[in-house]
N, C-alpha and C positions, 0 to 999 in steps of 0.2 A: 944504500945511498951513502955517499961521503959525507962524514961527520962534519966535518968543516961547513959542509953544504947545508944540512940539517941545522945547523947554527945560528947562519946567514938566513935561513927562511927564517926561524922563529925569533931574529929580532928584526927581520921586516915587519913579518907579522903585528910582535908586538910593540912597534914605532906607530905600527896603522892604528891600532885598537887603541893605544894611551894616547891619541894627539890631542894637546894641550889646547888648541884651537876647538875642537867639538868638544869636549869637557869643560873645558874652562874659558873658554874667550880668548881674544886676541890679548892681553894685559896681564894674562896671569898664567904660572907656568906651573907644574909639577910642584919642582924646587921651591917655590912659595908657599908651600902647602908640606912643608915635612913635620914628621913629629918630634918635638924639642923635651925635655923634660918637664921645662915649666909648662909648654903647651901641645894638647896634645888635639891633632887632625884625626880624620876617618884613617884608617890601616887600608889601603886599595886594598891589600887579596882578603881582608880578614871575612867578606863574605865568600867565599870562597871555600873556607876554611872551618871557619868556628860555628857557623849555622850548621853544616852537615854534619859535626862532631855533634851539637846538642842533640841536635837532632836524632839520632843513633843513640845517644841518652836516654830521649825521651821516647824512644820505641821500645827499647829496651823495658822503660820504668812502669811503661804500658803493659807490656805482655808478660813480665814475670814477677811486681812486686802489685803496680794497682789492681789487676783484674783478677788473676788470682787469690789473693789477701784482702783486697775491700772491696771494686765493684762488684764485683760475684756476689759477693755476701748481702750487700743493697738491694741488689737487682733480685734475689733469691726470698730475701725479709719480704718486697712489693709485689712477690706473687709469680713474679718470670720464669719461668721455665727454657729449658735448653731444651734445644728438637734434637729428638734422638734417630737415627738411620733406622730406617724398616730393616725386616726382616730378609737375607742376605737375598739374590735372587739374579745370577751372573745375566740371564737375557736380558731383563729388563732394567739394569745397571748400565750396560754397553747399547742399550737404544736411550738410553739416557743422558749418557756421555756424548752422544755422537747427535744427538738433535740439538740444536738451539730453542727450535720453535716447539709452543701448546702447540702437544698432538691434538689431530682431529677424530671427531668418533669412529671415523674409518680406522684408521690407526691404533686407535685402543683396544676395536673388534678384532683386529689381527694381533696385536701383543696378547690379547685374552685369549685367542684360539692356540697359539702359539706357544704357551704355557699352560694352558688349562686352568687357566685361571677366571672370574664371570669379570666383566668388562667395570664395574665397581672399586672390585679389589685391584686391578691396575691403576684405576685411577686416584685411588685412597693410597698405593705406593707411591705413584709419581708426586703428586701433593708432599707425601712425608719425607719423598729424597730431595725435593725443589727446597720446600723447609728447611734442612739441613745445613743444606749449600747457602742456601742466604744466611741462616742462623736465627729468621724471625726475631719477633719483637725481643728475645731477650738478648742477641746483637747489638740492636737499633739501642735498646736500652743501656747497654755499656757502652756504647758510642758516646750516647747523649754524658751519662756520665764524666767521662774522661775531659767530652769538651767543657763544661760547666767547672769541672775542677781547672781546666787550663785558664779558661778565663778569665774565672772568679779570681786566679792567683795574676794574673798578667793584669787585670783591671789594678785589683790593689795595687800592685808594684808601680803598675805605670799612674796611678794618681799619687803615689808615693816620690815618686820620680818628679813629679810634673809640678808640684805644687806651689815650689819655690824658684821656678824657671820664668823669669820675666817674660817671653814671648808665649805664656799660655795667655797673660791676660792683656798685652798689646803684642798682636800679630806680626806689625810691622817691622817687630824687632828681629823678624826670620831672616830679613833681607839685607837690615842693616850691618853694614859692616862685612858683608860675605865676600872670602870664604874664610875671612877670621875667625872662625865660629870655634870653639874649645869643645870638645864631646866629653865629658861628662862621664866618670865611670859606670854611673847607675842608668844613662842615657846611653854608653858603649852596652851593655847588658839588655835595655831595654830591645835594643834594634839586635842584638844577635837572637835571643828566644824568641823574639816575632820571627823572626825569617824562620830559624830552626823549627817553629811550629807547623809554619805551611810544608817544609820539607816533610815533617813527618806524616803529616797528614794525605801525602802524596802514595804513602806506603804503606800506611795503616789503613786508610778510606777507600780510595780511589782503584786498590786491586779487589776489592770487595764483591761477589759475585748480585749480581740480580740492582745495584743502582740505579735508577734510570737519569743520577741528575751527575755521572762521572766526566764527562761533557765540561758540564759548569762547574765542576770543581775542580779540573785539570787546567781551565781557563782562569777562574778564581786564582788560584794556589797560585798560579806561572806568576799571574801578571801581579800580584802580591808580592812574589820575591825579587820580581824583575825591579818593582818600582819602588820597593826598598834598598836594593843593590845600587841604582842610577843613584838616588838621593844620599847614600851613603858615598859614594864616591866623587859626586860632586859638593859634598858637604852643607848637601839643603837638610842636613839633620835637621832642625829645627821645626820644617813645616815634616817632616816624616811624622816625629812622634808625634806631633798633633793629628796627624791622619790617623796612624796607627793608636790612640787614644780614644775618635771618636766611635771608628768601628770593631770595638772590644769588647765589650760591658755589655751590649744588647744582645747578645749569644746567650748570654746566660740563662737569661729569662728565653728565649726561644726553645735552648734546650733542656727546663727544667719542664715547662708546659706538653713536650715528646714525652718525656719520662713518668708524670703522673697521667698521660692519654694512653700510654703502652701499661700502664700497672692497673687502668681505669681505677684511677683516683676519683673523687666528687670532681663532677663535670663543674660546681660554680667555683671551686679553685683554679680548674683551666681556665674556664672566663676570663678568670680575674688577670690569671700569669697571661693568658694571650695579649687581653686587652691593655693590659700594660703593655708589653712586648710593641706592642699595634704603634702605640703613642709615643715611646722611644725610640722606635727605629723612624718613624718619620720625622723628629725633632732632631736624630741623630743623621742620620745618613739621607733623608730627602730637606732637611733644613740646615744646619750646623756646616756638613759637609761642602754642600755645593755655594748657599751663601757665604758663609764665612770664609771657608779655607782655598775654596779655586777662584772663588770673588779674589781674594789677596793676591793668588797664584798668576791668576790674568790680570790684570789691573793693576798691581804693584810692583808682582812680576815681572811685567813684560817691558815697564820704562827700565828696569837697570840690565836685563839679560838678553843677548841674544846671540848666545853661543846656540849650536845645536842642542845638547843634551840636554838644555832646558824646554826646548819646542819639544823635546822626545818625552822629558817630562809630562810635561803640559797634556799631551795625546794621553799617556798612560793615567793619568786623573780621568781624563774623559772615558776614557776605557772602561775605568772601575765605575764611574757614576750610571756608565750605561746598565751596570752588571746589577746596581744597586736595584734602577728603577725598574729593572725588567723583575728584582725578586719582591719589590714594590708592589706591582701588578699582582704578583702571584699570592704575598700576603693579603693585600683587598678583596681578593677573589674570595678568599676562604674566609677571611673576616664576613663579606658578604654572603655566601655561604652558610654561617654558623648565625648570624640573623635571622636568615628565612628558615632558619631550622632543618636545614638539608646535611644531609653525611658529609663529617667534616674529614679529608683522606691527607695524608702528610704526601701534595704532589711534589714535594721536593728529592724524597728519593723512593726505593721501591716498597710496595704492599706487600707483606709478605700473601696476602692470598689473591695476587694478582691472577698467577697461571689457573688457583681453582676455578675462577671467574672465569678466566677465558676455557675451560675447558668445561663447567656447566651450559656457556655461551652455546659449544659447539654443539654440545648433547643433546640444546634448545633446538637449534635449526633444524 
C-alpha cells in the first residue's frame, strides 16, 4: 500500500477516535487541555504506555524475586506443598493432554486395560497430573499472597495520596471546574499502577489452567482498565481515584482469609477475617460506592456534562456495580453457608479436587 495512503488513513482514523466533541463537549477542545509546566493534564497516550511498562515490572517482580525469595518460603513455613508430576507414563500423558473432560469409568477401564495398570492407579495418576496443572492449593496460596501484598501497598499509597485532596471529603469538587483539574504526581502514579495491575493480572491469573471464574476476571480486568483509561483522558481523575480507593483495601482481608483456609489456620480466625471482609465490602462497594460516588456521578454529573464519553462513563460505573452485586450474591451465599455450618468451597475460582469429585461421581453411578 502507498505510504502516502497509509498516512492519510491513520490520521482519519485518528481525527475519528480524538473528536473533541465525544470527549470533551461542544466548548472545550484538545488544545485547552495541554500540559504546561506549571500545569499539568492527563498525557492522552500515557495509558497506553506506562501501565503496560509497569506492568511487565510487576510480572517480572512476581516471578523471579517475590515467589521465589519470599512467597515460597511463607507458603512453605504454613504447611503448602507443591504437587509434584506422577510417575512418567507416555499413554496416559497423551490421553491427558488431549481430553478436556473427567473421564468416565468406562474410560478409566480402557486406559487400565490398556496399560495394565488396575483402574485405581489411573485414577490416583490423573488426580496427581490435574493437580500439577492447576498447581493446588499451594498456587492459590501464592496467588493470594502476591495480591494481599499489591493491595496492602496500593491501599496505603493511595490513602497516602488521598488525604490531603479536597475532593475526598466534598465530592463535588470532582466536577468543579472541569477539565481544569491539575493531576498530581502521586495521583499520575496512583492511576498508572492501578491499570498496570489489572494488566498483569491478565497474564499472570487469567492463563492459569483449571479457573472456573477466568470469565469474570477477563471482564473484571477489561472493564477496569477501560474505565480508568476514559477517566484519564477525559480528566474525571478525580472521581477515578475515589473509585479506585474504594475498591482496594477490601482484597486484603478477602485474600488473607484464602490463605489461612488453604494453610487450615484456626477456623475462628477465618470467621473473624471473613466476617470482617463481609462488613467491608458491603459498606464499601454495595454502600460507599453506589450511594456516594454514582449518586454524584448521576446527579451532579449529568446537569454539567453531556458530551458522550461521559454517558459512556456513566454505563461502565453501571457495569462494574453489576459485577460488584453479582460477587455480592456470591459472598452471602457462603456467608450463608458458613452459618448453617455447611462446606464452605472458595466458588470464585477452581477446587483443586474438583475432577477427583467428578470422577468418584462417575465410579458412583
Amino acid at each position: 500500500m502507498d505510504p502516502t495512503r497509509i498516512y492519510e488513513l491513520y490520521q482519519n482514523t485518528s481525527s475519528w477516535f480524538w473528536n473533541c466533541q465525544f470527549w470533551l463537549g461542544e466548548s472545550i477542545c484538545w488544545e485547552d487541555i495541554q500540559q504546561t509546566s506549571e500545569f499539568q493534564y492527563p498525557g492522552f497516550y500515557d495509558p497506553a504506555f506506562y501501565p503496560i511498562l509497569i506492568a511487565a515490572f510487576l510480572i517480572l517482580l512476581y516471578k523471579y524475586i517475590l515467589v521465589p525469595h519470599t512467597f515460597s518460603y511463607i507458603a512453605k513455613s504454613c504447611g503448602m506443598k507443591k504437587s509434584k508430576l506422577p510417575i512418567p507414563n507416555p499413554t496416559l500423558e497423551n490421553i491427558y493432554l488431549s481430553t478436556k473432560r473427567a473421564p468416565s469409568q468406562n474410560d478409566i477401564l480402557e486406559y487400565s486395560t490398556k496399560i495394565g495398570w488396575n483402574e485405581r492407579q489411573v485414577e490416583r495418576w490423573l488426580r496427581q497430573r490435574k493437580r500439577f496443572d492447576v498447581g493446588g492449593k499451594y498456587q492459590k496460596f501464592i496467588d493470594a499472597e502476591f495480591e494481599v501484598f499489591f493491595h496492602a501497598v496500593m491501599t496505603v499509597y493511595g490513602c497516602h495520596t488521598m488525604i490531603d485532596k479536597p475532593w475526598l471529603y466534598n465530592i463535588s469538587l470532582c466536577w468543579n471546574d472541569w477539565p481544569h483539574h491539575n493531576v498530581d504526581t502521586d495521583v499520575w502514579w496512583f492511576y498508572m499502577i492501578g491499570m498496570a495491575f489489572y494488566w498483569a493480572m491478565m497474564f499472570i491469573q487469567v492463563p492459569q489452567p483449571g479457573r472456573k471464574d477466568k470469565i469474570q476476571m477477563i471482564i473484571h480486568h477489561s472493564l477496569t482498565i477501560i474505565l480508568m483509561t476514559v477517566s484519564w483522558i477525559t480528566n474525571f481523575t478525580r472521581m477515578g481515584t475515589l473509585i479506585l480507593l474504594v475498591h482496594e483495601g477490601v482484597d486484603i482481608l478477602l485474600q488473607t482469609g484464602k490463605m489461612i483456609r488453604y494453610a487450615k489456620g484456626n477456623p475462628f480466625f477465618t470467621d473473624i477475617v471473613y466476617g470482617t471482609f463481609i462488613v467491608l465490602w458491603l459498606i464499601l462497594r454495595v454502600g460507599i460506592f453506589p450511594f456516594w460516588i454514582m449518586k454524584s456521578v448521576y446527579y451532579e454529573g449529568n446537569s454539567m456534562f453531556k458530551q458522550t464519553s461521559f454517558v459512556f462513563f456513566q454505563a461502565l460505573l453501571v457495569l462494574l456495580m453489576i459485577l460488584n452485586l453479582m460477587w455480592t450474591f456470591i459472598i452471602l451465599k457462603v456467608g450463608i453457608q458458613k452459618l448453617l455450618g455447611e462446606e464452605i468451597k472458595d466458588i470464585r475460582s477452581d477446587d483443586e479436587d474438583t475432577d477427583d469429585a467428578q470422577i468418584t461421581d462417575k465410579k458412583n453411578e
